[in-house]
C-alpha positions as CSV (number, residue, x, y, z in Angstrom):
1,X,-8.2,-1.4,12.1
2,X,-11.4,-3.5,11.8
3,X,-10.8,-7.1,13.7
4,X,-12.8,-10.3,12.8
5,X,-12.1,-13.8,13.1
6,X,-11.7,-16.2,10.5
7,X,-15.2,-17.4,10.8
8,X,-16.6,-13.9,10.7
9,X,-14.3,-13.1,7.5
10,X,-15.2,-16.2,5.6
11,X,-19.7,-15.6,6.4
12,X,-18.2,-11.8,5.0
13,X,-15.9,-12.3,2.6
14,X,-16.9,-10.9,-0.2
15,X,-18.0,-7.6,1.5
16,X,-14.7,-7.5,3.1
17,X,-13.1,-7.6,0.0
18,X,-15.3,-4.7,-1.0
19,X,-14.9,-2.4,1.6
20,X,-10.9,-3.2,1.4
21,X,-10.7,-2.6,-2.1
22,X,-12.5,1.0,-1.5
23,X,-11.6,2.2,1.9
24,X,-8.2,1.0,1.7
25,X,-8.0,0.3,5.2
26,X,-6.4,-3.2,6.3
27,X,-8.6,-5.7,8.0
28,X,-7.6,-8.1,10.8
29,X,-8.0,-11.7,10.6
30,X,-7.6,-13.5,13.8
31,X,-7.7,-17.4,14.0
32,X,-6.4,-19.8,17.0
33,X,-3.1,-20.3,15.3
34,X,-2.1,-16.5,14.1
35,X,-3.7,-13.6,12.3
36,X,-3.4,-12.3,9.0
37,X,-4.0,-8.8,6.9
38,X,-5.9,-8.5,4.2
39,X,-5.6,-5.1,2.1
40,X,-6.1,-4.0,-1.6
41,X,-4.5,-5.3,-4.1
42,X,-3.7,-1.8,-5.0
43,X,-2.1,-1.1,-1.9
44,X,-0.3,-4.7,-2.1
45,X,1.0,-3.3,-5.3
46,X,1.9,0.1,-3.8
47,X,3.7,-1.7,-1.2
48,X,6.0,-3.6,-3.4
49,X,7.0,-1.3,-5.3
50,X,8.1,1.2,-2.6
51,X,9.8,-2.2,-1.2
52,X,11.5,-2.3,-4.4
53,X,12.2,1.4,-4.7
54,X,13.8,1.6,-1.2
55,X,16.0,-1.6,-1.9
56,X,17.9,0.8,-5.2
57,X,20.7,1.8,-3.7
58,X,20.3,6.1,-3.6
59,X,17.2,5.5,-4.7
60,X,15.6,7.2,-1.2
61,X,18.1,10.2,-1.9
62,X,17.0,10.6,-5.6
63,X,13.5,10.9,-4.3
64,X,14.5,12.9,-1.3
65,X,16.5,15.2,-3.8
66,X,13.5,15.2,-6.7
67,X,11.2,16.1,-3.4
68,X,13.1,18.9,-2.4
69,X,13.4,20.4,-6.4
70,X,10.9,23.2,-6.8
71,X,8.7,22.1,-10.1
72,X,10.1,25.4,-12.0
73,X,13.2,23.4,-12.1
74,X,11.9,20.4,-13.3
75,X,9.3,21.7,-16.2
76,X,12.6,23.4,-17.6
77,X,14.1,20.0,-18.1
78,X,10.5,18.7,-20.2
79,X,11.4,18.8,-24.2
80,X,7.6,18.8,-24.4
């Protein structure tokens, strides 16, 4: 993971951003007092949601289950 220090980040910010947005590979911000992550918003997003997803109780089974379902059984199921 790229590593910069606050001062580097804020001379590059708007590249950062950038290259975040399309690589989306995290970037390291380091500063005296702690460090911080910046990633995508779409992989902010992504990360929520699975959050959310995981918090459902048998949620990770249902997905485990769907997973393990070969697609002929689940195109069956489509009235469409």
């Amino acid at each position: 993971m790229p590593t910069f220090t606050a001062t580097e980040a804020r001379a590059k910010l708007y590249r950062l951003i950038d290259e975040t947005a399309s690589s989306h590979e995290p970037i390291i911000i380091k500063s005296k007092r702690g460090s911080a992550v910046l990633i995508s918003e779409d992989d902010w997003r992504s990360i929520q949601e699975t959050l959310y997803l995981l918090s459902v109780p048998g949620m990770r089974e249902s997905i485990r289950k769907g997973l393990a379902t070969p697609i002929e059984e689940c195109t069956s199921e489509l009235d469409w």
